[in-house]
C-alpha positions in Angstrom: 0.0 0.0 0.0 1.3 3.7 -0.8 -0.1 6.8 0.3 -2.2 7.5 -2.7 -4.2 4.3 -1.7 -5.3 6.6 1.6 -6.5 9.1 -0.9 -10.4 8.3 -0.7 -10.6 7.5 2.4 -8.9 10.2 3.6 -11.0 12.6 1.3 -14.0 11.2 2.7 -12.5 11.6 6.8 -11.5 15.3 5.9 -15.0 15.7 4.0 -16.6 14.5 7.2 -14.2 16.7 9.6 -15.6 19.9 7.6 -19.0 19.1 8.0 -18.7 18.3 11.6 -16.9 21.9 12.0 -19.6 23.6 10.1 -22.5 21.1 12.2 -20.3 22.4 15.4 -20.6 26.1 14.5 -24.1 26.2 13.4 -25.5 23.2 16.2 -27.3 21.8 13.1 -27.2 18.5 13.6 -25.0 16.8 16.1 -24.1 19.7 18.1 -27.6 20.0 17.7 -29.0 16.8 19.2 -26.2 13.9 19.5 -28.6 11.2 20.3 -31.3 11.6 17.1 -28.7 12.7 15.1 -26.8 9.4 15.7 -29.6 7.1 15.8 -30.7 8.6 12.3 -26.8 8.4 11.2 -26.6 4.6 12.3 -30.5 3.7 10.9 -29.5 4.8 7.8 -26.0 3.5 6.7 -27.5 -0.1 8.2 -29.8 0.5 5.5 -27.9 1.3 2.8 -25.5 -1.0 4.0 -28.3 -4.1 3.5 -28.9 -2.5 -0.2 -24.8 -2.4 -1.2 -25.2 -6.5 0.7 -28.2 -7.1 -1.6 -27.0 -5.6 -4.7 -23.7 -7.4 -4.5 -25.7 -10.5 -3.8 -27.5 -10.5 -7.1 -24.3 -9.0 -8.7 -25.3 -5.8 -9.7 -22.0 -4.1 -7.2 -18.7 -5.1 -8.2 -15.6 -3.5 -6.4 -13.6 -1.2 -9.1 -9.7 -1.1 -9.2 -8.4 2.6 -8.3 -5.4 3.8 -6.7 -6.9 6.0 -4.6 -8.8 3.0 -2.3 -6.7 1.0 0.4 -8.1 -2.2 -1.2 -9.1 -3.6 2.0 -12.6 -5.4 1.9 -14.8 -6.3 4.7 -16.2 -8.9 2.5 -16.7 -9.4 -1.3 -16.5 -6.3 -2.8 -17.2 -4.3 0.1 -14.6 -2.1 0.3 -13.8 -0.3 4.0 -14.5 2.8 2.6 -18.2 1.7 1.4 -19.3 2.3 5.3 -17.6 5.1 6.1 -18.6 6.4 2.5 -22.3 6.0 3.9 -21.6 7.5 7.2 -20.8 10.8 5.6 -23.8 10.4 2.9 -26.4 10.2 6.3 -24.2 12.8 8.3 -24.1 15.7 5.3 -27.9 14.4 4.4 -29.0 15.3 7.9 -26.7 18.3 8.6 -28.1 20.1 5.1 -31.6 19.4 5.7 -31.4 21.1 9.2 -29.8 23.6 7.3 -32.3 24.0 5.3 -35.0 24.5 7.4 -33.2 27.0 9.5 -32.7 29.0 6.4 -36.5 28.6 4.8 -38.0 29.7 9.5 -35.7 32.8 9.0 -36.8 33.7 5.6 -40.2 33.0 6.6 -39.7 34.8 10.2 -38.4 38.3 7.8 -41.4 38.2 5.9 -44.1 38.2 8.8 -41.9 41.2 10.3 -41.8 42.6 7.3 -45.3 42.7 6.7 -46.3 43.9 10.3 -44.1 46.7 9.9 -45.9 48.1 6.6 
């Protein structure tokens, strides 16, 4: 293994530190509520876990060869970064939907003042 074979994962752990740093500054998420956010976090990579499980059971997900991936598997074609890959899918999911909302309450919360004031 080289460095370069770190690449993805290591994209994907930075990706996930800068989310958790905006999550931290804005308490969207995590910072937020730990225990729903986790919950929702875990629900949802065991369920996309059990679709990458089924789909490489009826062959329709086959690993690919790249550089960038460590090439460790946790089973037939399942490579390590496959979880942690679905982690940050349900983490940045989460975080930009509370984002989201706390964009469309403050547009919405402008208007009303907006309109009582004229």
């Amino acid at each position: 293994m080289t460095l370069l074979s770190f690449a993805y994962l290591g994209a994907l752990l930075c990706s996930m530190l800068g989310m958790g740093i905006i999550d931290r500054r804005w308490r969207l998420a995590l910072w937020h509520d730990p225990r729903r956010t986790l919950v929702a976090v875990a629900a949802s990579t065991a369920l996309l876990l059990v679709w990458d499980l089924v789909a490489i059971s009826v062959d329709l997900f086959r690993i690919g060869e790249s550089a960038g991936m460590t090439g460790i598997e946790l089973g037939p074609h399942m490579p390590i970064e496959e979880p942690v890959f679905l982690v940050f899918l349900s983490y940045i999911a989460i975080v930009l939907w509370r984002a989201a909302l706390r964009v469309l309450a403050s547009r919405r919360s402008r208007a009303s003042r907006a309109e009582a004031a004229s």
